[in-house]
C-alpha positions in Angstrom: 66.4 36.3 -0.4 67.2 35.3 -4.2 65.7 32.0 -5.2 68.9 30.2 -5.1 69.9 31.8 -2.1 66.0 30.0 -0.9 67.2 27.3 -2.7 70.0 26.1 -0.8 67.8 27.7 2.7 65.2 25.1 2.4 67.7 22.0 0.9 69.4 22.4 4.8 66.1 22.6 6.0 65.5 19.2 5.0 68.7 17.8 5.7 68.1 18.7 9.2 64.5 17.2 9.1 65.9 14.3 7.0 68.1 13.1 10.0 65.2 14.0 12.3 63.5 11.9 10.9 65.9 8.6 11.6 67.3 9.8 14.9 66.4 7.5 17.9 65.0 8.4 20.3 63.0 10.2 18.1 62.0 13.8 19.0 59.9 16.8 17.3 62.3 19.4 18.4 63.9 19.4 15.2 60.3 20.0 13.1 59.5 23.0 15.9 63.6 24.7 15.4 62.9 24.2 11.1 59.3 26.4 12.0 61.2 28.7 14.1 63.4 29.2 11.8 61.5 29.9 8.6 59.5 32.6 10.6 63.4 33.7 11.0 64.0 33.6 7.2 60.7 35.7 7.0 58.6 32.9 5.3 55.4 34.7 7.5 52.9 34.1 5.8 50.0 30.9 5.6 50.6 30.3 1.7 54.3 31.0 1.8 54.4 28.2 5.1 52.3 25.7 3.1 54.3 25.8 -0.1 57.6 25.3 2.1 56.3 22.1 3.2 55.0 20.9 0.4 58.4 21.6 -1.3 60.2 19.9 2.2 58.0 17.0 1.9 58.4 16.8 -1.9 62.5 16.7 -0.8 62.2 13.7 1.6 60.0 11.3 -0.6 62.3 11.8 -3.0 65.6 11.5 -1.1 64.3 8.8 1.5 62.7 5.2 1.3 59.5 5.2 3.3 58.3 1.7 2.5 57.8 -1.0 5.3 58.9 1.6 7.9 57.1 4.3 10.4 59.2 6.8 8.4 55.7 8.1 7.5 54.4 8.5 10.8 57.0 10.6 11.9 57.5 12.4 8.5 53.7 13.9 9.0 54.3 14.3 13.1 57.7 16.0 12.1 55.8 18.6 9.4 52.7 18.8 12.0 55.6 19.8 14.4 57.2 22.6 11.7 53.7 23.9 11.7 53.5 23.8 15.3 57.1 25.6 15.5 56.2 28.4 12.9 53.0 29.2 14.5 54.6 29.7 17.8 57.5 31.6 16.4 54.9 33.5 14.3 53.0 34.8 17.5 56.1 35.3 19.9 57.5 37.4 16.7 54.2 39.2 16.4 54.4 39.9 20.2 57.8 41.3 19.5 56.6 43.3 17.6 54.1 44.6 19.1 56.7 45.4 22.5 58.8 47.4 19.8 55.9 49.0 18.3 54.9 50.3 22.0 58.1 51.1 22.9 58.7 53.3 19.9 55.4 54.7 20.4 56.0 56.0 24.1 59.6 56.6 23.0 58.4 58.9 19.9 55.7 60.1 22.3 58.1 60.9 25.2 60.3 62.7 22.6 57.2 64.6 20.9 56.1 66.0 24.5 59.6 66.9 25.1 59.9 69.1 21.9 56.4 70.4 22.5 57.7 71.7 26.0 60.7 72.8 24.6 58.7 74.6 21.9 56.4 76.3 24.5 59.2 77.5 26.5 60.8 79.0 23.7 57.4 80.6 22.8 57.1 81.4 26.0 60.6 83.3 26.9 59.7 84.9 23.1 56.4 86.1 24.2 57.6 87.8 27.4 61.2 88.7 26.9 62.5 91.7 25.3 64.1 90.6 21.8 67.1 93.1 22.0 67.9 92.9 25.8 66.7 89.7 26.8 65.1 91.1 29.6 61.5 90.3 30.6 59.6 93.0 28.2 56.0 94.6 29.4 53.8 91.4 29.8 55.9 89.5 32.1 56.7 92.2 34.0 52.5 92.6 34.8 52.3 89.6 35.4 55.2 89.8 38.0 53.7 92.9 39.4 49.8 91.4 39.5 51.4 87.8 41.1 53.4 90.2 43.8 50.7 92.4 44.7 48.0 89.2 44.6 50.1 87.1 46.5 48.1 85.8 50.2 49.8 86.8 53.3 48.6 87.8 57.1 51.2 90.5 57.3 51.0 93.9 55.5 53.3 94.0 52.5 55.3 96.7 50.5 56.7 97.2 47.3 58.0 99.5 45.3 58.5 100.3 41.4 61.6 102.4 39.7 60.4 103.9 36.1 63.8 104.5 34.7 63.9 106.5 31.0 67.2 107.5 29.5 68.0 110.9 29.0 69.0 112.4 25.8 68.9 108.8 24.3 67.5 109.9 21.0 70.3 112.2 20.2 72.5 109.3 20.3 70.0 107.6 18.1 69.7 110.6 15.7 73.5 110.9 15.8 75.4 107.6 16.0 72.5 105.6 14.4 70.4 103.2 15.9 72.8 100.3 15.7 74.9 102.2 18.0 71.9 102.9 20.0 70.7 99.0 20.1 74.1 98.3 21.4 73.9 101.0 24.1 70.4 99.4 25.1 72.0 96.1 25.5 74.7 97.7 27.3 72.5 99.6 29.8 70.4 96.6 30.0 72.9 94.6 31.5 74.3 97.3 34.1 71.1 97.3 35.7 70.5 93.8 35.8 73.6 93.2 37.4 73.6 96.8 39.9 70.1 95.6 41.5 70.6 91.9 42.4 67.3 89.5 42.5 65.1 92.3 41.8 63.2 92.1 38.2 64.0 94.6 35.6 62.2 94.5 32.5 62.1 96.7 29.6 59.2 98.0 28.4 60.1 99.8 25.4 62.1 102.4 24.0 64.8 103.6 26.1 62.3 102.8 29.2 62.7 100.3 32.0 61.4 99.3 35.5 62.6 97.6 38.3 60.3 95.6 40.7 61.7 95.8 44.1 58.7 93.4 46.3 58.8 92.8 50.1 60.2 96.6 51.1 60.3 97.2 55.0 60.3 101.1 53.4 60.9 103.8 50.8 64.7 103.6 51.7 64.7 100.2 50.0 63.5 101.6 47.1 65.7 104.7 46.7 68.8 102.3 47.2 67.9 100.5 43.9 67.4 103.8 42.4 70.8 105.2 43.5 72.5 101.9 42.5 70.5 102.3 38.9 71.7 105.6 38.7 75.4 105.0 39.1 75.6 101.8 36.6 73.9 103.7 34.2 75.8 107.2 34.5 79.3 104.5 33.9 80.8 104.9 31.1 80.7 102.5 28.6 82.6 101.4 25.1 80.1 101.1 21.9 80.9 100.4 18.4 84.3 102.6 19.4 82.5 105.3 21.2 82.9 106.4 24.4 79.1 107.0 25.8 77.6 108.0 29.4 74.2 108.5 29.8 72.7 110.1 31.8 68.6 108.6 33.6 65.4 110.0 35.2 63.9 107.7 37.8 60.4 107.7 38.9 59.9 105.9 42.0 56.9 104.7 43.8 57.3 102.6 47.5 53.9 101.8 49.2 51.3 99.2 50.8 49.8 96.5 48.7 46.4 96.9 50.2 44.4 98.8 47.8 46.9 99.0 45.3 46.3 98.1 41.4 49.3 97.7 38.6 48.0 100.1 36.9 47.8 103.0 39.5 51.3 101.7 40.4 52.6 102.6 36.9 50.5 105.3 36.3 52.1 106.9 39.6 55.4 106.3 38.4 55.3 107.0 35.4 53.9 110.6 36.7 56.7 110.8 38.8 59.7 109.9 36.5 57.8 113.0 34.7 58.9 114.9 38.0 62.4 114.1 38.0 62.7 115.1 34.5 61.2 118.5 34.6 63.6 118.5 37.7 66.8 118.8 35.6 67.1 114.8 34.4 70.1 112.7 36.0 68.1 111.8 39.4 64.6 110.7 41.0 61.8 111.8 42.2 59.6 109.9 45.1 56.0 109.9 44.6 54.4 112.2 46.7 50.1 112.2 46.9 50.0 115.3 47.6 51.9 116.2 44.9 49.8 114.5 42.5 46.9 116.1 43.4 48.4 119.6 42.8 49.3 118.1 39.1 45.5 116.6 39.0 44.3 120.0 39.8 46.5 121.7 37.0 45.5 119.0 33.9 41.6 119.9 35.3 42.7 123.8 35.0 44.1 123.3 31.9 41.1 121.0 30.1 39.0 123.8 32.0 40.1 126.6 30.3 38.8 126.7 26.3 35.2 125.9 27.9 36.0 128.7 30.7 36.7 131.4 28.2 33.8 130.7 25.6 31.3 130.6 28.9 33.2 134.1 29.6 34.5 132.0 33.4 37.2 134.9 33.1 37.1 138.7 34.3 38.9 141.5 34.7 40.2 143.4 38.2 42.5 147.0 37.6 45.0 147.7 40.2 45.6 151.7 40.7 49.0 153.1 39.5 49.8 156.2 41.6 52.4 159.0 41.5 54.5 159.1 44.1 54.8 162.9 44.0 51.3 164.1 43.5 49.3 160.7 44.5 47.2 161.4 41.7 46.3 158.4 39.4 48.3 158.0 36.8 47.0 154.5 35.3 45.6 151.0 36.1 47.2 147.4 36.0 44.2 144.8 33.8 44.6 141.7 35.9 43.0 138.8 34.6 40.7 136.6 36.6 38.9 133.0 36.8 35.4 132.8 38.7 35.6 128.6 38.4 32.4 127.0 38.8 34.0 124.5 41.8 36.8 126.3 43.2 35.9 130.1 43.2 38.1 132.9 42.4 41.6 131.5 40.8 44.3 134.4 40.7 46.3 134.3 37.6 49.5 132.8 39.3 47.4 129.8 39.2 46.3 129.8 35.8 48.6 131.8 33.8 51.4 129.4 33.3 49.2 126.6 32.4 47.5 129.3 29.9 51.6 129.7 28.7 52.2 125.6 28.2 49.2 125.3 26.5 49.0 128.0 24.3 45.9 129.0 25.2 47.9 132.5 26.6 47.2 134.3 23.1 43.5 133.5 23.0 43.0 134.3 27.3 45.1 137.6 26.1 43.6 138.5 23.6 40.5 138.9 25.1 42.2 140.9 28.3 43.5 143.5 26.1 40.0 143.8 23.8 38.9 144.2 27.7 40.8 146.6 29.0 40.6 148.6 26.0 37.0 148.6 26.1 36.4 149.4 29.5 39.5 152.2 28.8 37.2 153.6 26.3 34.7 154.0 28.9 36.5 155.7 31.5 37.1 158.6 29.1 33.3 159.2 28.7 33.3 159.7 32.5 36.5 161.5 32.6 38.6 163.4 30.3 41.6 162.5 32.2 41.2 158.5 33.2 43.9 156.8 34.0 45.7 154.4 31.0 45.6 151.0 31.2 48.4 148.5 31.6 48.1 145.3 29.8 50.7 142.8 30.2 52.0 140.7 26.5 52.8 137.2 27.1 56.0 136.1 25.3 54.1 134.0 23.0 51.7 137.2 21.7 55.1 139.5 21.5 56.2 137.0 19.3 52.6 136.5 17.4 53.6 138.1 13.8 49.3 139.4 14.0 50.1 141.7 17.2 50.3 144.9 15.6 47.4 144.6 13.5 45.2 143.2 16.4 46.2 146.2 18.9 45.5 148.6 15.9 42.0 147.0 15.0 41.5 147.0 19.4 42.0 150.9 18.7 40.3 151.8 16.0 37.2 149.7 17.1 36.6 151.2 20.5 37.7 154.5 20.1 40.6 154.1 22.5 43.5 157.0 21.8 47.1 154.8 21.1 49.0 157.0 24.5 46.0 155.4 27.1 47.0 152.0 26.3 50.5 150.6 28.0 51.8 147.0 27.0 54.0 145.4 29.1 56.7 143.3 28.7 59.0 140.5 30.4 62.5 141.3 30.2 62.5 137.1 28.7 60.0 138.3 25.8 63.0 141.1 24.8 66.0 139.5 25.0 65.9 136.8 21.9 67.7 136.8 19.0 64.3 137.1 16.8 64.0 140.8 14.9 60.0 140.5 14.9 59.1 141.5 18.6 61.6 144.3 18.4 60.2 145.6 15.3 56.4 144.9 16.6 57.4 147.4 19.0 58.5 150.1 17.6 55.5 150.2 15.3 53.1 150.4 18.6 55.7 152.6 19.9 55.5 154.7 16.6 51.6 155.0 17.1 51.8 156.3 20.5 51.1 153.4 22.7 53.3 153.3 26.1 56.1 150.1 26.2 57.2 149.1 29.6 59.2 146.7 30.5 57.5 144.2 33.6 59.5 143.4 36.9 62.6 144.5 35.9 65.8 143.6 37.4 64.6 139.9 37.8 65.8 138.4 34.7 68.5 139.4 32.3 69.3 142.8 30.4 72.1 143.7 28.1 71.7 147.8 28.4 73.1 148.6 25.4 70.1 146.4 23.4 68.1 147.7 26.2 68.8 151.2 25.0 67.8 150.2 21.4 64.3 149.5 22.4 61.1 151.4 22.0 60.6 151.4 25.7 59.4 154.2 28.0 59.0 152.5 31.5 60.3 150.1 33.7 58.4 148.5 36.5 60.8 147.4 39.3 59.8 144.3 41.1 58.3 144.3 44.3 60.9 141.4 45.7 63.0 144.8 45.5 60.8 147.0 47.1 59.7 144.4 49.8 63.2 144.8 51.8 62.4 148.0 52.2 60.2 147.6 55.8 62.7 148.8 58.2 65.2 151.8 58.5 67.7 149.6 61.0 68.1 146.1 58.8 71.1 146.3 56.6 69.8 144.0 54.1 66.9 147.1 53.9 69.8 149.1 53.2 71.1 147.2 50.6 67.9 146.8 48.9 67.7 150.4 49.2 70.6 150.7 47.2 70.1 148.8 44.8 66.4 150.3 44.0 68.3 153.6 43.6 71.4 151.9 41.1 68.3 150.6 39.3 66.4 154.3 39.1 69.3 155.9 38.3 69.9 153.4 35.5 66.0 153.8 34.0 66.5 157.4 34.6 69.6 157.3 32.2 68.2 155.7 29.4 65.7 158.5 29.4 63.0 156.1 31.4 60.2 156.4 34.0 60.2 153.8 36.7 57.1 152.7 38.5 57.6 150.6 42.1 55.6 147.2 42.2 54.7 145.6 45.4 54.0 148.7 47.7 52.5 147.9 50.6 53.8 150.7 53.3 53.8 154.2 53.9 57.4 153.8 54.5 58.1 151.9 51.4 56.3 154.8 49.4 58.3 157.5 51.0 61.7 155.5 50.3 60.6 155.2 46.8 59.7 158.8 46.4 63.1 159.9 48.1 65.0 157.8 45.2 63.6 159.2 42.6 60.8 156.5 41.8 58.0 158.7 40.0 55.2 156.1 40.2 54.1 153.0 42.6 51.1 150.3 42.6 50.5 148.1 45.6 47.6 147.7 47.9 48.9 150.7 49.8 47.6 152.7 46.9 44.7 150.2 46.1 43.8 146.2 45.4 43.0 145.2 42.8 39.3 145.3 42.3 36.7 145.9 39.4 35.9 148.6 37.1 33.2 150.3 39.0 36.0 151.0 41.9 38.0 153.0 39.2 34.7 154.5 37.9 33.9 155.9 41.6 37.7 157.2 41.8 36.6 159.6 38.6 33.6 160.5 39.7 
């Protein structure tokens, strides 16, 4: 307060003890209130308090007459009870206080603990939740998985999983812009969580998500989910203005818990949403062991292979190619072979097509035509008139810009002449739009080699480019020839007919045909009463190694 504002304070302080002072009965209250209240007016302190009093009792010596009276007595009794007062007020304040103090303490630390929880959450949901969807991202969903699969319980449990992947969702990306695609996410996001009820869905990444489907009775439970995942997806949906369905692949996996970890769980399906998307996309695929172990088998083919070929794994059987009218040999089929260290003799129908995904076909053919030539070549010391040999072109060495000049260097280094050595071809390998395999071709053509076309009549010919090409044979597939067992069956008959619409065809572009797949007497004799000049099968000879050809020219 200002001085004369403490001024006027302390002159009705003494008033009040003034009057005290000659009030009978006379009573210390009044001294204690005046300490009371200058702990009020915030005089708190030992010097401030004694200065007061001095200045109070300065006040009543001059403003009373003490003499001849016990006025003094009870003026020093009256200040001993303002101390008194003040001292009391002083502590009960400082008490006060103290209450407020811890009340604001456990107040501020109440609130502190409550932002810190609040903070963690937030943290928390951040850490384990997908920023765009909102939906639990990767490491909630393991921990969801690990917690279901960990959880105690007498009775055997189940559960399943549903990898679900988008299909063709980077086209929208790539064409719409990811904003659009962020939207679509979100949409999609929402459809499932509301198509599969309690059951988690999390995002992992990408246009990928999973569903955790825990306590199933069996895999029905789990291809429900899936079907109802399917359809909300596949709905149409408004984004940004655009009308957009999508299409998803689902990989599903339902089993025991017993001896089950997360990660083989996601491993398995993310193997199987693989399935369903070599399947044709838009459905799902169930996990299936033995499945699986096929696919193993293939990856352990397919890391096998560069190893197999530089410790020379693979070989080479020929398969006799007769004429139906004399039975004389006319040539020999090179069919490639894989003498693996753990599983014995592989045919190529078991390695081939991984050869093809791999790329690994040039290299593996490579080396079966520098083969075939080779051991061509050797025939011919033996016998002036050995057979040709047949080498079948994969689509991705028809289309290898280095074939001409690898078949000529082939040639030139072992001595074979150009018209022993036939290449064949799919029908696949032909038809494309690309001019370098046709004009490939007709230079090999042009230096004598024989063209055929392989298993004809399986895939797809236009016969006018058909008759453009530099080719001299086609080799009907023995799907064909294998309907033709018995005389009776009409479907014989029909097969029959169409083997002769398909000689008739070869023979009119000026073409020999050759009979895959003959495995009968009967079969032979149909073919060589339809005008089929040549045939290979086991009826004429298996396939076998080059010493069996060798002992037919001896």
């Amino acid at each position: 307060m200002t001085p004369a504002q403490l001024e006027a304070f302390l002159g009705a302080l003494t008033t009040r003890l003034a009057g005290a002072l000659q009030t009978e009965p006379f009573s210390l209250r009044a001294g204690q209130q005046v300490g009371a209240d200058l702990v009020a007016a915030h005089i708190a302190s030992a010097e401030g308090l004694g200065r007061t009093l001095e200045m109070i009792d300065l006040r009543l010596l001059r403003d009373l007459d003490l003499s001849g009276t016990d006025l003094p007595d009870r003026m020093a009794r009256l200040l001993g009870a303002v101390a008194a007062g003040y001292a009391r007020a002083l502590r009960d304040r400082t008490l006060d206080e103290q209450e407020t103090i811890r009340r604001a303490a456990m107040v501020a630390r109440e609130q502190a603990e409550l932002a810190l929880r609040e903070s963690e959450a937030r943290f928390r949901h951040q850490a384990t939740h997908d920023p765009l969807t909102d939906l639990p991202n990767r490491t909630l969903f393991t921990e969801r998985l690990s917690a279901a699969l960990d959880r105690p319980g007498s009775e055997p449990r189940r559960l399943g999983l549903c990898f679900v992947d988008l299909d063709g969702f980077k086209m929208i990306n790539d064409t719409l812009g990811h904003q659009v695609g962020d939207l679509l996410l979100i949409s999609v996001a929402d459809r499932l969580r509301r198509s599969v009820g309690d059951h988690l869905v999390a995002r992992l990444g990408g246009d990928e998500f999973v569903i955790l489907i825990e306590e199933t009775s069996c895999t029905d439970d789990a291809l429900k989910v899936a079907d109802a995942a399917l359809a909300a997806i596949g709905t149409m949906a408004v984004v940004d203005g655009h009308e957009l369905t999508v299409s998803a692949s689902i990989g599903i996996v339902e089993r025991a818990v017993i001896g089950t970890t997360p990660s083989e769980l996601m491993r398995a399906a993310d193997i199987t949403l693989h399935w369903a998307k070599s399947s044709g996309k838009g459905r799902w695929a169930l996990f299936d062991p033995e499945h699986n172990e096929r696919e193993l088998t293939r990856y352990a083919l397919s890391a096998a292979m560069p190893g197999a070929l530089d410790r020379r794994e693979f070989y080479v059987d020929y398969q006799p190619l007769v004429s139906l009218q004399t039975g004389a040999l006319l040539g020999v089929e090179a069919l490639v072979r894989w003498r693996h260290p753990g599983l014995g003799v592989l045919g190529p129908d078991q390695f081939i097509g991984l050869a093809e995904e791999t790329g690994l076909i040039v290299r593996l053919g490579s080396w079966v035509l520098a083969e075939a030539c080779r051991q061509a070549r050797e025939w011919l010391h033996l016998n002036p008139d050995a057979p040709f040999v047949s080498v079948n072109l994969a689509v991705r060495q028809v289309h290898d810009p280095g074939l001409v000049d690898e078949v000529t260097a082939l040639l030139e280094q072992t001595g074979l002449p150009p018209h022993r050595l036939q290449l064949e071809i799919t029908e696949s390998a032909l038809m494309s739009a690309a001019d370098q395999p046709v004009y490939a071709l007709r230079r090999l053509a042009d230096l004598g080699i024989r063209i055929a076309i392989d298993d004809f009549g399986t895939g797809y010919s236009n016969l006018s480019y058909l008759r453009s090409l530099p080719v001299g044979e086609l080799k009907v597939a023995g799907s064909f020839v294998s309907g033709l067992r018995t005389a009776s069956d009409s479907a014989s008959r029909t097969d029959e007919r169409i083997l002769a619409a398909l000689v008739s065809l070869a023979h009119t572009l000026e073409l020999t045909v050759t009979a895959e797949g003959v495995e009968t007497a009967r079969q032979a004799e149909r073919l060589r009463a339809i005008g089929c000049e040549a045939a290979q099968g086991w009826h004429f000879g298996r396939p076998g190694p080059s010493a069996q050809i060798a002992a037919l020219l001896g």
